[in-house]
C-alpha positions in Angstrom: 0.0 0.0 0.0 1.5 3.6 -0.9 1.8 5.9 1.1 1.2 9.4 1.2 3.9 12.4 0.4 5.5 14.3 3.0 4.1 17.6 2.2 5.8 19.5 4.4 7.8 22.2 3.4 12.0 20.9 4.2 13.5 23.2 6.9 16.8 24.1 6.3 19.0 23.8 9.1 22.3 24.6 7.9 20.4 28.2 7.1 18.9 28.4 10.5 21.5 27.4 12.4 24.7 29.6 11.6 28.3 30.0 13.4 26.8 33.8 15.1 23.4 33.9 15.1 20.4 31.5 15.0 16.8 32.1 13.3 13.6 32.2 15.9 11.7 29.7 14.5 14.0 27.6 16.1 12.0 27.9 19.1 8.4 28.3 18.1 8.1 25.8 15.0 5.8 23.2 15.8 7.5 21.3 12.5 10.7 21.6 13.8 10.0 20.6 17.4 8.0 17.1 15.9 11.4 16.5 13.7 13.5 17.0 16.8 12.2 14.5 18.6 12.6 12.0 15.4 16.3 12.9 15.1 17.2 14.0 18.0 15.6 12.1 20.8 14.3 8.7 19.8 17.1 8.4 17.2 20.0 9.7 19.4 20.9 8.3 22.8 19.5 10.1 25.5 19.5 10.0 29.1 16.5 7.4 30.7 17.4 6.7 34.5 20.3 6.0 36.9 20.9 2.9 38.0 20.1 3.7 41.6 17.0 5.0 41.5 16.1 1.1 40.4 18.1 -0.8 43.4 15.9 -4.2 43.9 13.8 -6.5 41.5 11.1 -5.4 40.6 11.9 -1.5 41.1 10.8 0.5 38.3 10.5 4.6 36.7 8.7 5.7 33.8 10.4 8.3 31.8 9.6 10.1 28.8 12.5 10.4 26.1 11.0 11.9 22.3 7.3 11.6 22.6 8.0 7.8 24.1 6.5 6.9 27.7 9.7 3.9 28.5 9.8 1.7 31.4 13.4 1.4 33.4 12.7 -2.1 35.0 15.2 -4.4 37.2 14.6 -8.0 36.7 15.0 -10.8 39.3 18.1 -11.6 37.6 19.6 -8.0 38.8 19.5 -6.9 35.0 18.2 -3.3 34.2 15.9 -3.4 31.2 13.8 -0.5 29.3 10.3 -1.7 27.6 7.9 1.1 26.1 5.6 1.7 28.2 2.8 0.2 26.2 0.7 -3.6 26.4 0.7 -5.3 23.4 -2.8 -6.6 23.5 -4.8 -3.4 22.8 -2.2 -0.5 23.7 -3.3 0.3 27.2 -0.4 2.4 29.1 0.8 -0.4 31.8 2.2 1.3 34.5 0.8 4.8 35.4 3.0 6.5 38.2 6.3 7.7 37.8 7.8 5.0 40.1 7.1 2.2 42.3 7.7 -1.6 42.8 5.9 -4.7 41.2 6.3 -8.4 41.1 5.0 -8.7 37.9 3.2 -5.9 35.2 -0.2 -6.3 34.7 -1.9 -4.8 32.2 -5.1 -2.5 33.9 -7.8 -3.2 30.9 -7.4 -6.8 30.0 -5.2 -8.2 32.7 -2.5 -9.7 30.1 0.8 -10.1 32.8 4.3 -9.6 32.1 7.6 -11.2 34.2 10.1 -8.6 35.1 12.5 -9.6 32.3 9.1 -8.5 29.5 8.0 -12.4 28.9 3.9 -12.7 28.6 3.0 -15.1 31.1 -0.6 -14.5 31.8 -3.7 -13.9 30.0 -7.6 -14.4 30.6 -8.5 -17.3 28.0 -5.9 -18.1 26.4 -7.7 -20.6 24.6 -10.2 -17.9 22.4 -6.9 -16.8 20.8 -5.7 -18.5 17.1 -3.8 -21.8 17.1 -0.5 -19.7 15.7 -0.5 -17.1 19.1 2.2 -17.7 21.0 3.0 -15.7 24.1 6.8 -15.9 23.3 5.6 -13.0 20.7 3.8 -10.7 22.6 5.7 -9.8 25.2 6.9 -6.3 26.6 9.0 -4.4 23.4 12.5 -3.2 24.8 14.0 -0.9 23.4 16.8 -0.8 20.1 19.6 0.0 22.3 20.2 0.6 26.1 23.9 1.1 27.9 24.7 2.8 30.4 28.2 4.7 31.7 28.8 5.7 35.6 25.2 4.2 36.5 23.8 6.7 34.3 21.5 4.9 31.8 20.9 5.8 28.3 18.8 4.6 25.5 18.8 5.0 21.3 14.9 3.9 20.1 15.8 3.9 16.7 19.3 2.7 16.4 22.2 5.1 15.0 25.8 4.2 14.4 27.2 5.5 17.4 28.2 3.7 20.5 27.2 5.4 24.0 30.9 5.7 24.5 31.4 7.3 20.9 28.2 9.5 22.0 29.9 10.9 25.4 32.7 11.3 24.2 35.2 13.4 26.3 32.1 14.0 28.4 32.8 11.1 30.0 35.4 13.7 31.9 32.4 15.4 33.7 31.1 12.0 35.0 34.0 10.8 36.3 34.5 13.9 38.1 31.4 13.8 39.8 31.8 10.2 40.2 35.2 10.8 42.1 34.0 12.8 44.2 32.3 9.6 46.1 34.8 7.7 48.3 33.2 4.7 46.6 33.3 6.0 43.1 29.4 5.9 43.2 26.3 8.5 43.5 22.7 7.7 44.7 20.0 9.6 42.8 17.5 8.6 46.0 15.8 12.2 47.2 13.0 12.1 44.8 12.7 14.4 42.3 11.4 17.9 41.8 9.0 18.6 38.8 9.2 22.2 37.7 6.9 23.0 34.2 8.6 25.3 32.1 7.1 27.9 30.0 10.2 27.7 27.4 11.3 25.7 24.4 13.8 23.1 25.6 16.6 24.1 24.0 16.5 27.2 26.2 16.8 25.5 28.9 19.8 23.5 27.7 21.3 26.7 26.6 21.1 28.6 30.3 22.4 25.3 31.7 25.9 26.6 30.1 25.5 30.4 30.6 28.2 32.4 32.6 26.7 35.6 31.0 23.4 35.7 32.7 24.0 35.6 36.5 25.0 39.3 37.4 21.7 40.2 35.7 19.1 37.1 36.8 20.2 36.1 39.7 21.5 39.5 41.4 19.1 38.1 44.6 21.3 35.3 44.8 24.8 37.1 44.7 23.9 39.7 47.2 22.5 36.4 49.7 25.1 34.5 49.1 28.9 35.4 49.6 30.4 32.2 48.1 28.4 32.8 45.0 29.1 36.5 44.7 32.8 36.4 45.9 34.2 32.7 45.2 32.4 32.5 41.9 34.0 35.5 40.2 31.5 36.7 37.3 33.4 39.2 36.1 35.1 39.1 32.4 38.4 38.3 33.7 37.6 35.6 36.1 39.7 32.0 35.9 36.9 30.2 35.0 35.9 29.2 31.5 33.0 27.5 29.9 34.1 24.7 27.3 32.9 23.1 24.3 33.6 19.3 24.4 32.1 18.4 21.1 29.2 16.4 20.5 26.9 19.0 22.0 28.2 18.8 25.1 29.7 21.5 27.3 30.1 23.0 31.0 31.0 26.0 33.0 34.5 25.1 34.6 34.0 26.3 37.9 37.0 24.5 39.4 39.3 27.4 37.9 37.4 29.8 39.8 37.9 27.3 43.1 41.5 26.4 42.4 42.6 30.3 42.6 40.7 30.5 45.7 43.6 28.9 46.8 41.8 28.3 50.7 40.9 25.4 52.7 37.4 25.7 52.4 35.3 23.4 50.0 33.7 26.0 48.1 31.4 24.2 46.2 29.7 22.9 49.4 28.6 26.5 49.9 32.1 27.3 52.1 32.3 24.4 54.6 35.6 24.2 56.0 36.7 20.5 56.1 36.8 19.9 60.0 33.0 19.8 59.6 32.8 16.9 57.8 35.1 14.7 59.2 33.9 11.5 58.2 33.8 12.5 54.5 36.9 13.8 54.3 39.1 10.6 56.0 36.5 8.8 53.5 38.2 10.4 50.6 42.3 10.0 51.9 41.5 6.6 52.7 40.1 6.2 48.6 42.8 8.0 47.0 45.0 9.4 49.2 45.3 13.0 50.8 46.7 14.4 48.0 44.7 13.5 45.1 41.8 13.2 47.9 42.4 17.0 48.2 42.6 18.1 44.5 39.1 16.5 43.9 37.5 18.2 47.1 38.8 21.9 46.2 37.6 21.8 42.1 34.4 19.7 42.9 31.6 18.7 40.5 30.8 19.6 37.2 28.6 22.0 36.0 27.6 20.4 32.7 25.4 19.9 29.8 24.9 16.5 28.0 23.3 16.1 25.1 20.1 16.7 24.7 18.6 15.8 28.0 21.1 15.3 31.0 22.8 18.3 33.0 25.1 17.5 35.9 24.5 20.5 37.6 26.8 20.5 40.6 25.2 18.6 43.2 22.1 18.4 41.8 20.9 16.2 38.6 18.5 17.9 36.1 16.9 16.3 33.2 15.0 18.0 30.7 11.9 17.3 29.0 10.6 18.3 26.1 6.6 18.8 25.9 5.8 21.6 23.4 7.5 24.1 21.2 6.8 26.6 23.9 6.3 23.9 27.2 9.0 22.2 28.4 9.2 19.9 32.5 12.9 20.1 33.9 13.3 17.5 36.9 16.1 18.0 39.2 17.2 15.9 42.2 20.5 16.5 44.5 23.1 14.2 43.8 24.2 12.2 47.2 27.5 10.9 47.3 28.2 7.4 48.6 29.8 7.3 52.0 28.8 10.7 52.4 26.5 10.9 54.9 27.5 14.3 56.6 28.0 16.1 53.0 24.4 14.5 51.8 22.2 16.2 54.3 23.6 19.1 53.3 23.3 18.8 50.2 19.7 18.1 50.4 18.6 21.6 52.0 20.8 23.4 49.5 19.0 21.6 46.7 15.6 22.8 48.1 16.8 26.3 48.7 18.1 26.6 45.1 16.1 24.0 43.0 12.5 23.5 45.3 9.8 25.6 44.5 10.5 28.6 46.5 13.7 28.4 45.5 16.3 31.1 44.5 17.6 29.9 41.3 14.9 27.9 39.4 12.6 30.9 39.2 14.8 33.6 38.3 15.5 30.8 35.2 12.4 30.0 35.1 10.8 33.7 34.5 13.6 34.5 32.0 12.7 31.5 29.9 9.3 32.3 29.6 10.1 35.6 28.8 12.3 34.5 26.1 9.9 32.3 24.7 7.4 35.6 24.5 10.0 37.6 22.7 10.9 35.1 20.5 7.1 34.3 19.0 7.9 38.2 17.7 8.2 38.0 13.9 10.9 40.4 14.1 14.2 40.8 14.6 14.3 37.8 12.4 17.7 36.4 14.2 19.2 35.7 17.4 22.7 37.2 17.8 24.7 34.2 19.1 28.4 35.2 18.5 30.2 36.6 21.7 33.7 35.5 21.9 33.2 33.7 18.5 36.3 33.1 17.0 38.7 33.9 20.6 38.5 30.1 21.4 41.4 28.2 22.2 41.5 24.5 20.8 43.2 22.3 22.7 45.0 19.1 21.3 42.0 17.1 21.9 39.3 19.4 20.3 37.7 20.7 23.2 36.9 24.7 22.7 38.2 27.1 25.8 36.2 30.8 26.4 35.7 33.1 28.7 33.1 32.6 31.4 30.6 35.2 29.2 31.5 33.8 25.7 29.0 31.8 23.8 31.3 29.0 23.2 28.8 26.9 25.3 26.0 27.6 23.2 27.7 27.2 19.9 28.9 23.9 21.0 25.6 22.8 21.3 24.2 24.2 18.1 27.0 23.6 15.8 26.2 19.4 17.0 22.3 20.0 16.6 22.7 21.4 13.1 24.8 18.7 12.1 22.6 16.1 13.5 19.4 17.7 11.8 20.7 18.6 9.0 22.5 15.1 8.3 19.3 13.3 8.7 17.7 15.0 5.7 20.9 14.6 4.0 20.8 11.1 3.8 17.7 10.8 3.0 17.3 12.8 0.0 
């Protein structure tokens, strides 16, 4: 049977997306948003889960990546496992909250049940079905691909030619910083997380992630609160810290510059906390790697990062983003709490509530700006976005990743320059 033409008019992305500047439509085209998802998020990998969020059998999360409801599911046999979130009977959604635990899944209009590994092994009647059913066939569909890197679990729906590890790339860097800073090399995603609807286009979000340029101006609340932020975290054009372009769309804020020339004995990026308060961290981290390399990891702490599309290790906290609309978007965040860290974790929980919760200081200053943003940018005019501060002041070091300023672009671009190659290449090959 034929199918019907594509009608729809081909967007160019190579013209919309240049080195300086980007067009608006970018943000408000409901065509361009339904052929990000395609290209971008269900043929991409993208962020799903982290392992511990699913500890024990039978522990599962529901997570939208592209316009695709998945299921993160640990089997009895310890193995993590990702099924769409769909029965095959007559399409029923299986598993309606965001979390829980289950023996078995059990579909809530027919009762078809599945084992935790996605096998059909119950059904009402089996017998009224045709001689050729089998219930090896209709079990739970995983998904193409699924790996994972530091416990943090990523999936590709329609598969591409990448490996996870050819994906990450050098952002493998940023995990494995977070990661060390764990005596045990691990992180527990365990808080629960916060659910914060956004009145912005996704990619907005994924561009502030990255910004050193805003702060002064969005968050001048925060600075004048807080005198690690306004003092430690130099926001001026000459400060040490740089923002970096990794490749592959991924990029960060180097804060540890900034926390290196400190050049103090305080922890800086546990808001100042001088390190005779937490004692049992601390011997936690000589004993793991010594005092030396123990202390290098304390002083430039986490990353402050963006993966592509969907992941940002943001400090101590864990945001993933969510694309709903061209103009709607949900950003979740959870603080990150380091294993055999109990004294640091606590902590870390009330400052993820005072930045991140809903009365927090930073989520709605970024918040507010988004959705403002998003209102100027429905505008028909000016036609472009200027996009080009610090273009062309980069330095390249020997293994491609970009170096700027903290209030260049480089960030930005980063992410662009890989999102215009992966649209544009898509309709490339096809044509």
């Amino acid at each position: 049977m034929a199918t019907a033409p594509d009608i729809r008019p081909t967007v160019d992305y190579r013209h919309l997306v240049q080195d300086g500047r980007l067009h608006g439509s970018l943000y408000t085209s409901p065509q361009i948003f339904a052929e990000e998802m395609e290209q971008i998020f269900h043929r991409g990998w993208s962020f799903v889960a982290h392992d511990s969020e699913i500890p024990n059998s039978g522990d599962f999360v529901v997570r939208r990546v592209g316009t695709q409801s998945l299921i993160a599911l640990r089997g009895k046999d310890g193995e993590v496992r990702v099924f769409y979130n769909r029965c095959p009977h007559r399409g029923a959604t299986l598993c309606q909250t965001a979390s829980g635990h289950r023996s078995r899944i059990t579909c809530p209009y027919h009762a078809w049940t599945f084992a935790l590994d996605g096998r059909l092994i119950g059904l009402p009647d089996e017998g009224a079905y045709p001689p050729d059913f089998s219930k090896a066939d209709a079990g739970l569909t995983p998904v193409a691909r699924m790996d994972s890197y530091g416990g943090f679990i990523f999936v590709n729906l329609i598969p591409n030619q990448l490996t996870l590890r050819e994906h990450l790339g050098h952002a493998t860097e940023l995990i494995d910083a977070l990661l060390g800073l764990s005596p045990t090399g691990r992180i527990q995603l365990t808080a629960g997380w916060m659910k914060h609807k956004m009145r912005s286009n996704w990619k907005m979000i994924v561009e502030n992630q990255v910004d050193g340029y805003h702060a002064p101006m969005v968050h001048g609340s925060l600075i004048t609160a807080n005198r690690t932020f306004a003092t430690v975290r130099d926001r001026k054009p000459t400060s040490p810290t740089r923002v970096r372009d990794f490749g592959m769309g991924h990029s960060d804020i180097d804060h540890a510059s900034d926390y290196r020339a400190a050049g103090d004995r305080l922890f800086r990026w546990t808001g100042g906390i001088d390190p005779e308060r937490l004692p049992v961290y601390v011997k936690a981290m000589d004993d793991a790697y010594g005092p030396e390399d123990a202390r290098r990891r304390l002083i430039e702490g986490p990353p402050h990062s963006m993966l592509f599309p969907n992941l940002s290790l943001a400090e101590m906290n864990i945001m993933v983003i969510e694309p709903v609309s061209p103009q709607h978007s949900i950003q979740y965040t959870i603080p990150v709490f380091l294993e055999g860290a109990d004294d640091l974790n606590a902590r870390t929980l009330r400052r993820c509530e005072g930045a991140m919760g809903p009365a927090g200081m930073l989520i709605a200053d970024d918040a507010e700006i988004g959705e403002l943003t998003q209102m100027g940018v429905a505008n028909l005019e000016p036609e472009w976005i200027i996009l080009s501060r610090g273009l062309g002041k980069e330095e390249v070091l020997a293994n491609g990743v970009k170096l700027a300023g903290l209030m260049d672009e480089t960030s930005q671009r980063g992410f662009w320059s890989h999102y215009r190659e992966v649209m544009a290449a898509s309709q490339e090959a096809s044509q």
